[in-house]
C-alpha positions as CSV (number, residue, x, y, z in Angstrom):
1,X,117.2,86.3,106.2
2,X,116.1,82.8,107.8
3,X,113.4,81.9,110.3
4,X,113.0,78.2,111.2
5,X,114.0,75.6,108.9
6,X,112.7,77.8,105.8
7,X,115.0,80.6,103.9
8,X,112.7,83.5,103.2
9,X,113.1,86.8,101.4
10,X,112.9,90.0,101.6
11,X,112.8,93.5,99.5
12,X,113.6,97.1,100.1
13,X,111.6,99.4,98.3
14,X,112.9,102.9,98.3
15,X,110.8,105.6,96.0
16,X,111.7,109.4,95.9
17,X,107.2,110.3,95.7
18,X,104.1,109.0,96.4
19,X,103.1,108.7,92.6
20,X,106.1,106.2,92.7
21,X,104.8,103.5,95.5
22,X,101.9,101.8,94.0
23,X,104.3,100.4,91.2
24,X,107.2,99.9,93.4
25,X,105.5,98.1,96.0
26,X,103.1,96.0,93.3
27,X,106.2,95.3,91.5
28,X,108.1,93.9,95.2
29,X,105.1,92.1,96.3
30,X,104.4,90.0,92.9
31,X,108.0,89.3,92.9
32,X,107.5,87.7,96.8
33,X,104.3,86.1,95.9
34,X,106.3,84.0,92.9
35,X,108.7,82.9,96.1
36,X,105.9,82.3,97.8
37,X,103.9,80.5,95.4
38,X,107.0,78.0,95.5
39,X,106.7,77.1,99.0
40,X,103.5,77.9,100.7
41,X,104.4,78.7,103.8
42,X,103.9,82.4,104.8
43,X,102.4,85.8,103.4
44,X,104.1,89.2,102.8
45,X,104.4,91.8,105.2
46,X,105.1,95.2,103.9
47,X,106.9,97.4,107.0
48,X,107.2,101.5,106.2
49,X,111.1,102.1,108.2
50,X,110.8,105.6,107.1
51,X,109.0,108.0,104.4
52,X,109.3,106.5,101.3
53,X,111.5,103.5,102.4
54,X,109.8,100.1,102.6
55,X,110.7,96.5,103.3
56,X,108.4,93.7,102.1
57,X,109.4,90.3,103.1
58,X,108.0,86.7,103.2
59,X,107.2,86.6,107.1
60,X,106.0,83.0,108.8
61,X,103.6,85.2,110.9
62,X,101.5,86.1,108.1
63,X,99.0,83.4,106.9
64,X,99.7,81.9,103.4
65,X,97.9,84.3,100.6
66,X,97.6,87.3,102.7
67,X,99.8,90.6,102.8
68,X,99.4,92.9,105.9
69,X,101.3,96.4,106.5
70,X,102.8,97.6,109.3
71,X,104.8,100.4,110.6
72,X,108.1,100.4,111.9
């Protein structure tokens, strides 16, 4: 996915229980913050689409160094 000039990334995190999301979101957002570490342009935003099904992306409306959630 691309916004402006800069090509940006973006996961889908799918767990089957809750003792499951901790690790797979960690494991999602340290991967984006590698990316972003790279090119410091925007934060992660973790979206919940549905129970138990996540998206965490590298979004220019999130400040550098910050993750924020939202829902769907």
């Amino acid at each position: 996915m691309s916004y402006g000039s800069h090509q940006h990334h973006a996961l889908r995190v799918v767990v089957d229980s809750a003792h499951e999301l901790d690790s797979a979101l960690g494991s999602a957002i340290g991967t984006l913050q590698e990316r972003a570490a790279a090119n410091p342009c925007c934060g992660i935003l973790v979206t919940r689409e549905a129970a138990g099904e996540f998206t965490v992306a590298l979004d220019e409306s999130v400040p550098f160094g910050v993750t924020q959630q939202r829902l769907a």
